[in-house]
LOKELO-273478 format. One record per residue (C-alpha): residue number from 1; z, y, x. Coordinates in pm, whole numbers, plus 32768, in hexadecimal, padded with zeros to 4 digits. Layout:
<atom num="NUM" Z="Z" Y="Y" X="X"/>
...
//
This chain:
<atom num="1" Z="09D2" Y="289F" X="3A64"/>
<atom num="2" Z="0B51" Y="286D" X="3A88"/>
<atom num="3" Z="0B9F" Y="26FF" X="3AE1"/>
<atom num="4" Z="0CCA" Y="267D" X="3A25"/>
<atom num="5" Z="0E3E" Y="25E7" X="3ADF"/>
<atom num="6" Z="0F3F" Y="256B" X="3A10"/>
<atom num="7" Z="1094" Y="25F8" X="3AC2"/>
<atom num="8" Z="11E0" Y="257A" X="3A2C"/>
<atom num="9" Z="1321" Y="264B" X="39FB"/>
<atom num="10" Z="1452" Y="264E" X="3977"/>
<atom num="11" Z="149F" Y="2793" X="3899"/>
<atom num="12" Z="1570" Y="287E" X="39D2"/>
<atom num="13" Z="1564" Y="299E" X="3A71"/>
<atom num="14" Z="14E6" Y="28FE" X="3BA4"/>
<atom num="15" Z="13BB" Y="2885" X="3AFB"/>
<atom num="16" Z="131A" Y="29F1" X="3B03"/>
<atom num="17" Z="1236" Y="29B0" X="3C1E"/>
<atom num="18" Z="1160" Y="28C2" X="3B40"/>
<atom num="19" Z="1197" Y="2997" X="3A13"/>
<atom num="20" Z="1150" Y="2AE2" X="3ACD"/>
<atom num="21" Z="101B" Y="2A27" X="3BAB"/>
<atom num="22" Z="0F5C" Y="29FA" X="3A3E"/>
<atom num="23" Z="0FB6" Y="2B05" X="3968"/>
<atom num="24" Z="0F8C" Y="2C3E" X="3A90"/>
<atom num="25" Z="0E37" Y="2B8F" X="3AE9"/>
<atom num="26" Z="0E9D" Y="2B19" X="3C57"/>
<atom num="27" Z="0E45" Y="29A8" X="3BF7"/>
<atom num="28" Z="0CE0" Y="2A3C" X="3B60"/>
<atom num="29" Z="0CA6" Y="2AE1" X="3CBA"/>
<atom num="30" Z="0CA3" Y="297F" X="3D55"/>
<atom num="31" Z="0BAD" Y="28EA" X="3C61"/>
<atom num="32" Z="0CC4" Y="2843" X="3BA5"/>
<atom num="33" Z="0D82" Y="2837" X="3A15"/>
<atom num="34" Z="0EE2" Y="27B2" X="3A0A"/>
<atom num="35" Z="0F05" Y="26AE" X="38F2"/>
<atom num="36" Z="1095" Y="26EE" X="3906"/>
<atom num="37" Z="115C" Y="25C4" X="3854"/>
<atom num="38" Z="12C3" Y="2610" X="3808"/>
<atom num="39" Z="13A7" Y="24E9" X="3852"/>
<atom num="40" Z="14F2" Y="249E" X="378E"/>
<atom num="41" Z="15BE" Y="240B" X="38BE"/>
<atom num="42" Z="1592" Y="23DF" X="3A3B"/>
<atom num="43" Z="1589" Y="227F" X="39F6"/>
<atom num="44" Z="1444" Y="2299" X="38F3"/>
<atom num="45" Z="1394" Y="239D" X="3A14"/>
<atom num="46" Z="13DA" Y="2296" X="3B36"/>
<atom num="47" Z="131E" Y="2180" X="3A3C"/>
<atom num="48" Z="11CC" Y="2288" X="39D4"/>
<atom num="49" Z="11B1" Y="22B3" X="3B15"/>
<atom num="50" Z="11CC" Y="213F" X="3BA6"/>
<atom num="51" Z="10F5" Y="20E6" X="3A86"/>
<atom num="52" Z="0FCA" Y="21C6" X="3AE9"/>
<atom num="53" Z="101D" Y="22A6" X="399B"/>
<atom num="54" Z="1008" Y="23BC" X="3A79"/>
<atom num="55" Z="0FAD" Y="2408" X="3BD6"/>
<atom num="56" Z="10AD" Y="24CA" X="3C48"/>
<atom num="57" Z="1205" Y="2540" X="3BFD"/>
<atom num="58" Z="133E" Y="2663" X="3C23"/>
<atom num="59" Z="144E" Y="254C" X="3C92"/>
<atom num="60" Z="15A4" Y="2533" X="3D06"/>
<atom num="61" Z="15A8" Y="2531" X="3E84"/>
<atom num="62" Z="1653" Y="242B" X="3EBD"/>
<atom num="63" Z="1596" Y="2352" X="3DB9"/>
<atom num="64" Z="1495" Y="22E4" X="3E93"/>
<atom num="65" Z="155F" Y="2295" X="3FAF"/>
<atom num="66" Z="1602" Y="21C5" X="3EF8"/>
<atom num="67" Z="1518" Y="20E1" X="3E91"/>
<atom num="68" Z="1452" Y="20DD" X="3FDB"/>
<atom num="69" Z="15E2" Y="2064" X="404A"/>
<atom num="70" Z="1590" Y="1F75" X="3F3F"/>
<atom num="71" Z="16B1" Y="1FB4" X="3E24"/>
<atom num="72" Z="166D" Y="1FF2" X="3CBA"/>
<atom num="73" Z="15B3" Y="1EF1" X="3C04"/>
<atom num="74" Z="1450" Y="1F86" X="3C4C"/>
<atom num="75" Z="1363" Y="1EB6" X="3D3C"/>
<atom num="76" Z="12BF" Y="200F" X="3D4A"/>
<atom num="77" Z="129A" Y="20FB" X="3E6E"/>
<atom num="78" Z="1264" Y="2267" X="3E81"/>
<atom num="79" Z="126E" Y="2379" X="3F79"/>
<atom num="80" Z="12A7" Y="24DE" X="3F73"/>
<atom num="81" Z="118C" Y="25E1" X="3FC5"/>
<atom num="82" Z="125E" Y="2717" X="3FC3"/>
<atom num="83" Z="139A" Y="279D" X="3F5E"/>
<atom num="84" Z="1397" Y="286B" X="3DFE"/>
<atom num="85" Z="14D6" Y="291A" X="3E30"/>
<atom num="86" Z="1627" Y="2934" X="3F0C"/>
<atom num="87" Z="176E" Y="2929" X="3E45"/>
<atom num="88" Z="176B" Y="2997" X="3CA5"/>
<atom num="89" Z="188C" Y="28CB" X="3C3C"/>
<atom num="90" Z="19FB" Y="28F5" X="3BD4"/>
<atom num="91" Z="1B49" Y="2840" X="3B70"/>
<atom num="92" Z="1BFE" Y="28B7" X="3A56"/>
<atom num="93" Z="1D1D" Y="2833" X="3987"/>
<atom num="94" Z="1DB0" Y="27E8" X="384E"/>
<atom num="95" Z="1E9C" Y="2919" X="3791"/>
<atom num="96" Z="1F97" Y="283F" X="379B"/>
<atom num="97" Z="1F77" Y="27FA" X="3915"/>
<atom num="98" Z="1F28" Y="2968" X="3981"/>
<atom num="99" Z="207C" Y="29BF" X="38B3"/>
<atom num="100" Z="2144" Y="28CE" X="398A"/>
<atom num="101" Z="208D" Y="2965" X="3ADC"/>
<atom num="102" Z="20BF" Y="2AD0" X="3A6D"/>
<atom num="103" Z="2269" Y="2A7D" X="3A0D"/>
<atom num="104" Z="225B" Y="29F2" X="3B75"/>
<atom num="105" Z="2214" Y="2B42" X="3C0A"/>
<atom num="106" Z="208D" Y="2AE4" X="3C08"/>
<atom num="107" Z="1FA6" Y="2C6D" X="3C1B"/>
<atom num="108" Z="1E5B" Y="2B9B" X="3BCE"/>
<atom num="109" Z="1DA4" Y="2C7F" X="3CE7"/>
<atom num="110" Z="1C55" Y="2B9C" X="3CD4"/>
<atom num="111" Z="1C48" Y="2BAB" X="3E38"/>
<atom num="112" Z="1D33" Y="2B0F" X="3F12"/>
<atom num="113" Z="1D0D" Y="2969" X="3F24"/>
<atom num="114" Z="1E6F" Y="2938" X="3FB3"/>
<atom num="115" Z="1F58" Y="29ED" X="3EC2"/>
<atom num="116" Z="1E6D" Y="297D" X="3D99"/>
<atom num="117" Z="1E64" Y="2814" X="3E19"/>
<atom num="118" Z="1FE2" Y="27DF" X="3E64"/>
<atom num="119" Z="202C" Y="2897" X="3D06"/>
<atom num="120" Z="1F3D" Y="27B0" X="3C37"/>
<atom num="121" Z="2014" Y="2686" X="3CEF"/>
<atom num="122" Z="214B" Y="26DC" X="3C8E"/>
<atom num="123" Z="2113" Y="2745" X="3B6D"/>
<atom num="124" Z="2086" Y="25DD" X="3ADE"/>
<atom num="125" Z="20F1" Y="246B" X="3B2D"/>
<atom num="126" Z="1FB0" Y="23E5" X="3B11"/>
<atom num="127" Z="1E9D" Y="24A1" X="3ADA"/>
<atom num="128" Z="1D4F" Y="243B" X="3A11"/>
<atom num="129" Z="1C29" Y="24F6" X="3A72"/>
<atom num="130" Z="1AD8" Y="2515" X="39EC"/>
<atom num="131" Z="19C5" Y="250C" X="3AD1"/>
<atom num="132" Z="1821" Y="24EA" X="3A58"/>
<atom num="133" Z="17F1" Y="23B2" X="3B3B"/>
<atom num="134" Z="1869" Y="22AD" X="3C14"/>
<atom num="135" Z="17BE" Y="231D" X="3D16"/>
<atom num="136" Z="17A5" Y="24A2" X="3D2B"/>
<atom num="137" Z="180F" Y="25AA" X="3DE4"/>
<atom num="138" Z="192D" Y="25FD" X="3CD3"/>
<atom num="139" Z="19F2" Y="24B3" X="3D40"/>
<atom num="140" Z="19A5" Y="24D7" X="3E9D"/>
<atom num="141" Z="1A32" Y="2620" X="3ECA"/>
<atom num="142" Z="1B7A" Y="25D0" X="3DF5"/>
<atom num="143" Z="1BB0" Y="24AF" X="3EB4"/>
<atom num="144" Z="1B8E" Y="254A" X="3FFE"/>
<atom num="145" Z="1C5C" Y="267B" X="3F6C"/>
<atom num="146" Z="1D8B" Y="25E0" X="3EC9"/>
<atom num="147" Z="1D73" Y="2491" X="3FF0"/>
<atom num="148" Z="1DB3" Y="25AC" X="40EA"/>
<atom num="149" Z="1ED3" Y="2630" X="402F"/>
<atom num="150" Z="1F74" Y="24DC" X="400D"/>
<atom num="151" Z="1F00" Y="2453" X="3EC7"/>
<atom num="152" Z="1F31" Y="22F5" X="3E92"/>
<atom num="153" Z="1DCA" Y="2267" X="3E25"/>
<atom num="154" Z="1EBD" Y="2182" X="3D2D"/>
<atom num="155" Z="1EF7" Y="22DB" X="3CA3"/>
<atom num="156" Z="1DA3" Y="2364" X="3C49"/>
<atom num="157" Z="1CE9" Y="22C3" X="3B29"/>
<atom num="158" Z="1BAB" Y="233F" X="3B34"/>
<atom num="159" Z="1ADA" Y="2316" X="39D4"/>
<atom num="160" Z="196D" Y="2350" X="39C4"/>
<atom num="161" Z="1907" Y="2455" X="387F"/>
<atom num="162" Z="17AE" Y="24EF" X="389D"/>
<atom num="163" Z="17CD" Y="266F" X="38BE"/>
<atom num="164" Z="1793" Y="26E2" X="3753"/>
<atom num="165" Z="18B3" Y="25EE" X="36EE"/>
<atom num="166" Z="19A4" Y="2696" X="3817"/>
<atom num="167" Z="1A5C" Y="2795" X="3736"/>
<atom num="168" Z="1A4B" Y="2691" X="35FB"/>
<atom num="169" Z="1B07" Y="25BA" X="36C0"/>
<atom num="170" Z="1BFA" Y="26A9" X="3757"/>
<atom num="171" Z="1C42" Y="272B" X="35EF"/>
<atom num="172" Z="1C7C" Y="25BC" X="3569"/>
<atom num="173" Z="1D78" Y="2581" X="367C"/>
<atom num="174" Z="1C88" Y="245A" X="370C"/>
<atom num="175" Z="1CA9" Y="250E" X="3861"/>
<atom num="176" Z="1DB2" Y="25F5" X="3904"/>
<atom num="177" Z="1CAB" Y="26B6" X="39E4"/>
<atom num="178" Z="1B43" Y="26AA" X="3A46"/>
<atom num="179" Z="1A19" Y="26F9" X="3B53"/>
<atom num="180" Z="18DD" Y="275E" X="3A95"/>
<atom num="181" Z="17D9" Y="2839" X="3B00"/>
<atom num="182" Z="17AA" Y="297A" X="3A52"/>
<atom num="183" Z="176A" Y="29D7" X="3928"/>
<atom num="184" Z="1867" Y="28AB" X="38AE"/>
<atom num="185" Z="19A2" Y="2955" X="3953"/>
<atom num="186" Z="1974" Y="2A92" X="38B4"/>
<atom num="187" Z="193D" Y="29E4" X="3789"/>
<atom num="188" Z="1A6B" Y="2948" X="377B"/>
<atom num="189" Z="1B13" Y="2AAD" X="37B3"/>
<atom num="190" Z="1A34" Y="2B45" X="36B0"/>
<atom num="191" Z="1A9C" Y="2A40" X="35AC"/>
<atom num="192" Z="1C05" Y="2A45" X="35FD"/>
<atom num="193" Z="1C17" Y="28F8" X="3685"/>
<atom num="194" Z="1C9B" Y="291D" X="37CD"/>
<atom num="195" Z="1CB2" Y="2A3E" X="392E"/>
<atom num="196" Z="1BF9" Y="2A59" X="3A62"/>
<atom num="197" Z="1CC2" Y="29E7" X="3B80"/>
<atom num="198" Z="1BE8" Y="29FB" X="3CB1"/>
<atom num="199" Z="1A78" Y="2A17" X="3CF6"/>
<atom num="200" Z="19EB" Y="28D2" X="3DC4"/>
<atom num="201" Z="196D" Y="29A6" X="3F02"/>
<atom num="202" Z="1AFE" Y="2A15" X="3F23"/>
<atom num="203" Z="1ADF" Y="288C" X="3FAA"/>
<atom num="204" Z="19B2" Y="2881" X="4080"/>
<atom num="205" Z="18F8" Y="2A04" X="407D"/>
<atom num="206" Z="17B4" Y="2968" X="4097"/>
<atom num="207" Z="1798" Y="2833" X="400B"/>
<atom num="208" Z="1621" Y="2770" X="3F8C"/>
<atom num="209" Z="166B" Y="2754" X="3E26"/>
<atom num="210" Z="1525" Y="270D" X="3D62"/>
<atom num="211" Z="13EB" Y="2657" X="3E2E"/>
<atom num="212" Z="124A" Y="2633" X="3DC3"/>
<atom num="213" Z="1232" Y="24BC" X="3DC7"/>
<atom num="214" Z="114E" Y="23EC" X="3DBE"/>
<atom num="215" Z="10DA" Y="2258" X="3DC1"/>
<atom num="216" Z="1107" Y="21E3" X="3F4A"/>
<atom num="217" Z="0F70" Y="2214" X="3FE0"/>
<atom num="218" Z="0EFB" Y="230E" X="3EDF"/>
<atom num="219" Z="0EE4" Y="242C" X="3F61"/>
<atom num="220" Z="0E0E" Y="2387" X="407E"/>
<atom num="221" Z="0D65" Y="22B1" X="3FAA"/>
<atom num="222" Z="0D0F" Y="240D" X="3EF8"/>
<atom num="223" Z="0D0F" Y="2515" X="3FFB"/>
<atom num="224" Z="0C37" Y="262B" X="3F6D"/>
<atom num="225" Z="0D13" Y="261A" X="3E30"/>
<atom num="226" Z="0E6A" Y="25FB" X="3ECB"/>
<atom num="227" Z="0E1E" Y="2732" X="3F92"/>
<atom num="228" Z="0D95" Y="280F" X="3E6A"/>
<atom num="229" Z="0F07" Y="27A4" X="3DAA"/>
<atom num="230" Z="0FAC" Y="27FE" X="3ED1"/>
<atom num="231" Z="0EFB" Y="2948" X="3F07"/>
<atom num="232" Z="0F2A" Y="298A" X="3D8A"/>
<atom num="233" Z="10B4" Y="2951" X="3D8C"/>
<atom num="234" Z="10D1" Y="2A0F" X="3EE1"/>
<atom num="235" Z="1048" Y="2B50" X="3E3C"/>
<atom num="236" Z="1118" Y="2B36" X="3CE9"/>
<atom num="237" Z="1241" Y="2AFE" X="3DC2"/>
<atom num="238" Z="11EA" Y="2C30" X="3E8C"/>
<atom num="239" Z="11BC" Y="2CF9" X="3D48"/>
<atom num="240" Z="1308" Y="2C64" X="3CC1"/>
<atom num="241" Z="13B8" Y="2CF5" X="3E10"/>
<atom num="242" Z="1360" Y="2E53" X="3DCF"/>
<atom num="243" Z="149C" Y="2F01" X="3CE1"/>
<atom num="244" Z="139B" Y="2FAF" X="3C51"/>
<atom num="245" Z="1313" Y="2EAC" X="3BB8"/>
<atom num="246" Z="144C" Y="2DF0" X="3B1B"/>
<atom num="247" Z="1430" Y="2E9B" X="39C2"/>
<atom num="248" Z="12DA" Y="2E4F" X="396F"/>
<atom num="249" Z="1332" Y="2CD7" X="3A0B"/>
<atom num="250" Z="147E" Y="2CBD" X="3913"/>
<atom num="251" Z="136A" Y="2D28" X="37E4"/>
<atom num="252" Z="1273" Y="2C2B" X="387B"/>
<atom num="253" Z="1327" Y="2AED" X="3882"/>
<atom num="254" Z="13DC" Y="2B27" X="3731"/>
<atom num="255" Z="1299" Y="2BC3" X="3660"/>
<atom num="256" Z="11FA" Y="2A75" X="36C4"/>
<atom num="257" Z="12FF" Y="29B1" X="3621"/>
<atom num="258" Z="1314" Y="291B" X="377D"/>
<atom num="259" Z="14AA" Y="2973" X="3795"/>
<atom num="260" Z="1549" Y="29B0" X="363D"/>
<atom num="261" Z="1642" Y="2AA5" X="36A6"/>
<atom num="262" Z="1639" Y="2C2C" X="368C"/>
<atom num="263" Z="157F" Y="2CDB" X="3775"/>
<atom num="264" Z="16BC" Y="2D94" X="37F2"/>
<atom num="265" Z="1756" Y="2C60" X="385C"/>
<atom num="266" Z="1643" Y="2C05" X="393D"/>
<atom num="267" Z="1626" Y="2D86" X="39B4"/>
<atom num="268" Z="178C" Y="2D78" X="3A10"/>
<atom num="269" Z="174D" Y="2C32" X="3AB8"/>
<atom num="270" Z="1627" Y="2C8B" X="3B9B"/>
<atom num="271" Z="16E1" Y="2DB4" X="3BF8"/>
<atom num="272" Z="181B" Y="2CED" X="3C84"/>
<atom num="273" Z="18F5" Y="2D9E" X="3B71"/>
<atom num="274" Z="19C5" Y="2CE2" X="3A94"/>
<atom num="275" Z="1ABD" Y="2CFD" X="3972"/>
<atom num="276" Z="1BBE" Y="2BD2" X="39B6"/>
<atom num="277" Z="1C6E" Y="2BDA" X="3885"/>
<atom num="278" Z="1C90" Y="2C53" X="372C"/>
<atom num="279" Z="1D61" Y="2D9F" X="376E"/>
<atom num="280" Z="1BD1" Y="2E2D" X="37FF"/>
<atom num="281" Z="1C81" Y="2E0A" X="3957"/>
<atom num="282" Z="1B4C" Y="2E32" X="3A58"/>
<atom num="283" Z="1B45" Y="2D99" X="3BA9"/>
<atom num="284" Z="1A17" Y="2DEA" X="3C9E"/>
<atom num="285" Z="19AA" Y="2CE1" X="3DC8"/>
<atom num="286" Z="1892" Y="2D4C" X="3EBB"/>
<atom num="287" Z="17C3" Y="2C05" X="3ECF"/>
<atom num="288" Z="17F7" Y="2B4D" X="3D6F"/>
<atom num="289" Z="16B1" Y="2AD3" X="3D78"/>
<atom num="290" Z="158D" Y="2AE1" X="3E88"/>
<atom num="291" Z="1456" Y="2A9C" X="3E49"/>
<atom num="292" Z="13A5" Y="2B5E" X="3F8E"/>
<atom num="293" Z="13E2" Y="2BF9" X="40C1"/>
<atom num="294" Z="148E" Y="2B88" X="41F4"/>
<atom num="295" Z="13DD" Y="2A2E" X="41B9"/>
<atom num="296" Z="1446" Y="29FC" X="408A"/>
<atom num="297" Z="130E" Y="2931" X="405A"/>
<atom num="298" Z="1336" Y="2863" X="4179"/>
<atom num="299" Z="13A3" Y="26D8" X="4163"/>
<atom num="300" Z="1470" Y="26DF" X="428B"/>
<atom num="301" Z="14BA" Y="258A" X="4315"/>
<atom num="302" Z="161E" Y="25C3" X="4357"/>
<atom num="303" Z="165F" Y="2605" X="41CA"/>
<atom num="304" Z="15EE" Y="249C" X="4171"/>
<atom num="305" Z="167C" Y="2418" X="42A5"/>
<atom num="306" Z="17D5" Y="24AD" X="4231"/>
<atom num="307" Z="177D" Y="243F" X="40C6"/>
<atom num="308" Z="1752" Y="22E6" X="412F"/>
<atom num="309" Z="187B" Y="22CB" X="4236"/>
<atom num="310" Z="196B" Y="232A" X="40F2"/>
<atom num="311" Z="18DE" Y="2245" X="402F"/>
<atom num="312" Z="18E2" Y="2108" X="413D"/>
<atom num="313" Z="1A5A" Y="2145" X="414B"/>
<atom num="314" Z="1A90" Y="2153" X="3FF0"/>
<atom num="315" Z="19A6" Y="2017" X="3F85"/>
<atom num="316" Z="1A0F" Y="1F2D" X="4130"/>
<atom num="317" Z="18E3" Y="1F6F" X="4182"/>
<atom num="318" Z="1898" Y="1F90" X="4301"/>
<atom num="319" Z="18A0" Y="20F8" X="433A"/>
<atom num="320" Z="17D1" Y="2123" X="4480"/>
<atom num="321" Z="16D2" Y="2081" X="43C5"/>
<atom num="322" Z="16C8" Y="2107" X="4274"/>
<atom num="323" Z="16EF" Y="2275" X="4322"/>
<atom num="324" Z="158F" Y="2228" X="43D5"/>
<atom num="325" Z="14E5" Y="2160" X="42AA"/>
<atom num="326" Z="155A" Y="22D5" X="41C0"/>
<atom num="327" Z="14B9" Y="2387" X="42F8"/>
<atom num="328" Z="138B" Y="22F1" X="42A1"/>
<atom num="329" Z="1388" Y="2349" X="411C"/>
<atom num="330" Z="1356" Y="24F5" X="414C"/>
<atom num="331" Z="121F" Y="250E" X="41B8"/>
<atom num="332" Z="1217" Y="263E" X="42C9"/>
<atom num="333" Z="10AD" Y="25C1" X="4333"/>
<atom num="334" Z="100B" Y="25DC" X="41D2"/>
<atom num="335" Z="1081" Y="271E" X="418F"/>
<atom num="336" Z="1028" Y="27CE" X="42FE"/>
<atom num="337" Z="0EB6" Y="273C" X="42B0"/>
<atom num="338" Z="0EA7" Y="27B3" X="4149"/>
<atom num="339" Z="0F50" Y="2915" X="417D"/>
<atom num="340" Z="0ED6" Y="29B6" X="42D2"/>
<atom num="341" Z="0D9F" Y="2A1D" X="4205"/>
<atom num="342" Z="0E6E" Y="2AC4" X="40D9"/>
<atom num="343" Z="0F1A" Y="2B9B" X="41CC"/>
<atom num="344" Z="105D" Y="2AE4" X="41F4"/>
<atom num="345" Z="1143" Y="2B2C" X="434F"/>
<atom num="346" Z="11A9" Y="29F0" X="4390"/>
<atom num="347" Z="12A5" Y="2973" X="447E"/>
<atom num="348" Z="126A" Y="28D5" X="45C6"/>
<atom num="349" Z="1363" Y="27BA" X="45B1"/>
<atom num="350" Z="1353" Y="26D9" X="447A"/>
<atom num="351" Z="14E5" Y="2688" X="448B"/>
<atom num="352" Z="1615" Y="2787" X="44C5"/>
<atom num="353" Z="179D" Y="2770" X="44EA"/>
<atom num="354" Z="17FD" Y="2788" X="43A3"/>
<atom num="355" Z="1931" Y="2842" X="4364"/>
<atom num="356" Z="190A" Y="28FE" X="44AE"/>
<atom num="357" Z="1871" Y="2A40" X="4429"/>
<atom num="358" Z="19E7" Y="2B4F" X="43D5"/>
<atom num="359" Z="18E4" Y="2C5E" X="4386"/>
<atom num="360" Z="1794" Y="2C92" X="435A"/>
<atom num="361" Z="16BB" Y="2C59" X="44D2"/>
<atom num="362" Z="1545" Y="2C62" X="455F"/>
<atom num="363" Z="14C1" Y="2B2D" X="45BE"/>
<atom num="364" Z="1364" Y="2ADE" X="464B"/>
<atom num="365" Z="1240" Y="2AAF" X="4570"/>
<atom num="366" Z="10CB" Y="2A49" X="45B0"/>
<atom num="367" Z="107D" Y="2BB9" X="45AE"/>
<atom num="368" Z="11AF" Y="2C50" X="4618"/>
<atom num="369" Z="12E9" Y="2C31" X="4575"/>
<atom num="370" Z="13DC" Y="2C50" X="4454"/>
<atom num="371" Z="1516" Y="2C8D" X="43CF"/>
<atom num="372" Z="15D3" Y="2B69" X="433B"/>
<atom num="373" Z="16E2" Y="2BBA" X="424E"/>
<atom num="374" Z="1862" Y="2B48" X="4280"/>
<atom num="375" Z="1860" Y="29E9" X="421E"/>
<atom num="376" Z="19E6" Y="2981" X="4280"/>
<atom num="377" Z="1A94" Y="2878" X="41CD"/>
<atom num="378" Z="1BE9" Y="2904" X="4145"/>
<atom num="379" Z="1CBC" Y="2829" X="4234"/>
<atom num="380" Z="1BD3" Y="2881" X="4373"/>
<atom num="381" Z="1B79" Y="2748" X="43D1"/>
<atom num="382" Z="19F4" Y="274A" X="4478"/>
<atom num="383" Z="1924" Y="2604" X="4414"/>
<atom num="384" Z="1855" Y="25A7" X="4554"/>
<atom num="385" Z="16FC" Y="2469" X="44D4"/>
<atom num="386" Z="1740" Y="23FF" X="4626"/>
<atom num="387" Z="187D" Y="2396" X="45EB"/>
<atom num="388" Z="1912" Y="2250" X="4522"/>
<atom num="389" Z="1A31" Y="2350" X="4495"/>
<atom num="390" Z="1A72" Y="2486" X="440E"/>
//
């Protein structure tokens, strides 16, 4: 008999592990049902699962980092098992904005951060972007993306809209641009709100987008069951990395009612091609959205540790301090100890220069080693968790 865990998502493409882990029958193989409970908001998630109204969550990376940093008003703290998936979000714009770019001279190639970046400035003033959260990886990677190109922080007002809302509020002129994670970009392209500009991973190739969470000590509290949920997502997100798989996934999560969307949309999605704007212009990036292979699994250190160094300088925090505290949040151990059994080729060092990887490289693993894909930032810097600074 199946033993029942209430998982909490909110409705994106980057919620298919838990989808895909109950309705292919990898959570069954590990003894377990998934009570799944849809969430309006990050904001409503973060509170279920403080609350105890679930046990475990698909989160915003940089969610729990932040609170173990100790902003946000929740007293709560969680920490992240695994990663669920590596990039899957994009910036668009309004019509009226992607006019402006294109009279400029702007090709809207979907690929290159610079041009795009530089473009969208001088195209607007001021420019108010929608973004699902506070703290997610959508603001982090538009603030390290327009900082380095010498945005003003005076100039960017970032609004929070939860990602069903995104192309609502485009269309209403609430916002001049957005970072949502898919489907909600296409969406706003499908509905003839607004065009694709760029996909996040032009910014950082491999960035942690979506985490499993949980309440700080569960998962040891609870070891038997935090390693059957691991085990359970690790095999739907293996399943969700094979192409072959991607149409029956895009007919999955939308004949559930999970993601109200056409199943094309997500198809197009999971296969990295896009249409950016209403003209049925297509744009294809290798890498929208990972959810296995070359670690994608992994909670590297060094990905909270840079979470949690942006967000010290953004909020004065110390940032030697809040880079080790993040550090601290992934949990590399947990996931070694839960995933050897399942199969899993892990690496041998729980941290890595971030940034440093131009193309994809072998590394050493426990049994031998693997390749890591590119994961460059678009300006080249190389984060070191060593080191205070970027």
């Amino acid at each position: 008999m199946s033993v029942a865990l209430r998982l909490g998502y909110v409705p994106l493409l980057d919620a298919a592990p838990l989808i895909v882990a109950e309705a292919m029958g990898f959570a069954e193989e590990e003894g377990l049902h998934f009570d799944l409970h849809a969430a309006p908001s990050w904001a409503s998630l973060r509170d279920m699962l403080a609350l105890g109204q679930v046990e475990a969550a698909h989160m915003l990376a940089p969610l729990p980092v932040a609170m173990a940093l100790g902003l946000g008003r929740s007293p709560a703290r969680f920490e992240a098992l695994s990663v669920l998936n590596l990039n899957g979000n994009v910036i668009g714009v309004s019509l009226d904005l992607a006019a402006r770019m294109r009279a400029a001279g702007h090709g809207f190639d979907f690929a290159d951060a610079y041009t795009a970046g530089r473009a969208l400035l001088a195209a607007a003033r001021t420019l108010r972007i929608g973004v699902p959260f506070a703290f997610s990886m959508h603001r982090e990677l538009l603030q390290y993306w327009l900082g380095a190109l010498g945005a003003e922080a005076a100039l960017l007002d970032i609004r929070t809209v939860p990602p069903p809302l995104m192309a609502q509020a485009l269309a209403a002129g609430e916002i001049d641009a957005f970072c949502v994670g898919e489907p909600w970009g296409s969406v706003a392209v499908e509905t003839g709100a607004g065009v694709l500009l760029l996909p996040a991973a032009a910014i950082w190739a491999s960035a942690p987008e979506k985490v499993l969470a949980t309440r700080a000590g569960w998962a040891e509290a609870e070891p038997r069951m935090a390693g059957r949920l691991l085990r359970a997502l690790w095999r739907a997100g293996r399943w969700l990395g094979d192409v072959g798989n991607h149409m029956v996934a895009s007919e999955l999560l939308t004949a559930s009612g999970r993601l109200a969307v056409p199943s094309e949309v997500i198809e197009r999605a999971l296969s990295g091609r896009l249409v950016i704007s209403a003209d049925g212009a297509e744009r294809i990036t290798k890498g929208l959205i990972r959810f296995h292979g070359g670690a994608a699994g992994f909670p590297w250190r060094s990905q909270a540790a840079w979470i949690g160094v942006a967000l010290a300088r953004r909020h004065g925090l110390a940032v030697e301090a809040a880079s080790t505290v993040a550090a601290g949040v992934f949990r590399a151990d947990l996931y070694r100890t839960h995933l050897r059994a399942a199969g899993a080729d892990l690496p041998s060092a729980s941290a890595k220069l971030e940034g440093a990887l131009d193309a994809p490289t072998a590394v050493a693993t426990e049994r031998g080693s693997l390749i890591l894909p590119a994961d460059r930032f678009f300006d080249a810097r190389i984060f070191d968790p060593s080191l205070p600074v970027c």
